[in-house]
C-alpha positions in Angstrom: 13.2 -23.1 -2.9 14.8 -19.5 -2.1 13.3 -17.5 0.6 11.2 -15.0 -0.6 12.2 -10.8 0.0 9.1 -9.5 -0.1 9.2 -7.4 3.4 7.8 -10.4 5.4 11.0 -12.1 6.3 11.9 -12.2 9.7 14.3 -8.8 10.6 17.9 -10.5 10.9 20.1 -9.2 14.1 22.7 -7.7 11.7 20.1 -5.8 10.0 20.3 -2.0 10.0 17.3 -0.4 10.7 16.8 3.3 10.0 14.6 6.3 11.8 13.8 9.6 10.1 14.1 12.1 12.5 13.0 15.9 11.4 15.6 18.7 11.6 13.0 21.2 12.2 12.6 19.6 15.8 16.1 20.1 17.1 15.9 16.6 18.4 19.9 16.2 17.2 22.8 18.3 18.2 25.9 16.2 17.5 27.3 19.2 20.5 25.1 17.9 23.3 25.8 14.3 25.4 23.4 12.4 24.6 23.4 14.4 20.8 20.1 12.5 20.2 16.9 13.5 21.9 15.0 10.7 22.6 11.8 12.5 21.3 13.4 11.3 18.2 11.4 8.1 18.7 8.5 9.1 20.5 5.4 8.1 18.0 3.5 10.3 16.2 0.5 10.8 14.9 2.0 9.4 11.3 2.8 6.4 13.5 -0.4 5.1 12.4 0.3 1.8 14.1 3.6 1.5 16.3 6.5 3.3 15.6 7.9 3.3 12.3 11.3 2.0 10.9 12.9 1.4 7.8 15.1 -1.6 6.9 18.2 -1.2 5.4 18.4 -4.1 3.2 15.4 -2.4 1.2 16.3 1.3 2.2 19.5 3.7 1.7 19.6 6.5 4.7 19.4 9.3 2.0 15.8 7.2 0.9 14.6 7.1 4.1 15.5 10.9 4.2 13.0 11.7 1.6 10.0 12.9 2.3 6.5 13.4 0.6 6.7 17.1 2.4 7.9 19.8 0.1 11.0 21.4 1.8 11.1 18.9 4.8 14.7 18.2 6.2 15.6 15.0 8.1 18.6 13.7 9.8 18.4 9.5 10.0 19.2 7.4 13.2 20.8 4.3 12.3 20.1 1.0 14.6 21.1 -2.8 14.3 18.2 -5.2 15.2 20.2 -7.0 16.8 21.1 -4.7 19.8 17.0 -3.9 20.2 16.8 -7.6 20.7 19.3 -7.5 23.3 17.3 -5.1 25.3 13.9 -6.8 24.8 12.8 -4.1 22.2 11.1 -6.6 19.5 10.8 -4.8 16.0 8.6 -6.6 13.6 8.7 -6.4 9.6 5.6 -4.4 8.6 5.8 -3.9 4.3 3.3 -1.6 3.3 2.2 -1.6 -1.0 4.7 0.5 -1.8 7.2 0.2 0.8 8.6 -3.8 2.0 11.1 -2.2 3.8 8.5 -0.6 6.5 8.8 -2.3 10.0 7.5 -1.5 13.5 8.5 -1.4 17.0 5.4 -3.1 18.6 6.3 -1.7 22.0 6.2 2.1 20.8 2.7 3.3 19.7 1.3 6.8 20.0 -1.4 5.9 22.1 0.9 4.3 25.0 4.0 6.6 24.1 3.8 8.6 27.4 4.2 5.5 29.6 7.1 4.8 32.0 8.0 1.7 29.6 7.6 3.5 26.5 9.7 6.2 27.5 12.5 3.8 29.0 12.5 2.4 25.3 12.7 5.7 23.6 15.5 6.8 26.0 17.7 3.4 25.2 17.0 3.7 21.7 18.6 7.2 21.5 21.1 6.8 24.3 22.4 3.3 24.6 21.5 1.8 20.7 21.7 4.3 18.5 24.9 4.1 16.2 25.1 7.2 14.3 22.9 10.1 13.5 23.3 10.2 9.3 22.7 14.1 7.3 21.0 16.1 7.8 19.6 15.5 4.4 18.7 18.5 1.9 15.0 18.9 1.1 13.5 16.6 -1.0 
């Protein structure tokens, strides 16, 4: 029986996982070392649960890009699971109704994101693992 692809599978360590990080923030300057601030995954208040990311067998970067805000800009950090597992960052699938690419980063949640830990994580994500910055996209 063929596994099912329904968002539940377990995140492979070749997968590309995907961030949407706004433009309005300034958060990426491809000019500045590191070019990617790592406020870029700090959770937010959309972060609902842990931090958000998007899996690339499900998702393009442009997808991921659009947004459910009129006029909204966003660049897109791309990561490979892979690497996150290397560092002890675990990122979980997490398929919502109408999106089975959703996953989480059970470490990162907006309640703990202004811990030590939490911001070691954010830091590595946008220094050490991230492996390109894709866009900025035009407004959805």
């Amino acid at each position: 029986m063929p596994a099912r692809e329904d968002g539940t599978e377990p995140i492979l360590d070749d997968e590309i996982l995907y961030r949407r990080v706004p433009v309005s923030m300034e958060w990426y300057d491809r000019e500045k070392n590191p070019p990617l601030n790592y406020f870029a995954f700090c959770p937010t208040k959309n972060d609902k649960t842990r931090l958000s990311v998007y899996r690339g067998k499900y998702k393009t970067a442009q997808q991921v890009a659009a947004s459910l805000r009129p006029g909204a800009r966003y660049y897109v950090a791309e990561l490979r699971a892979g690497d996150l597992l290397s560092k002890k960052i675990s990122v979980v699938p997490a398929p919502l109704p109408d999106d089975p690419g959703h996953a989480e980063i059970p470490d990162l949640t907006y309640q703990n994101k202004d811990t030590s830990r939490a911001i070691e994580i954010q830091k590595t994500l946008a220094e050490e693992l991230c492996l390109c910055v894709h866009g900025p996209f035009p407004p959805q």
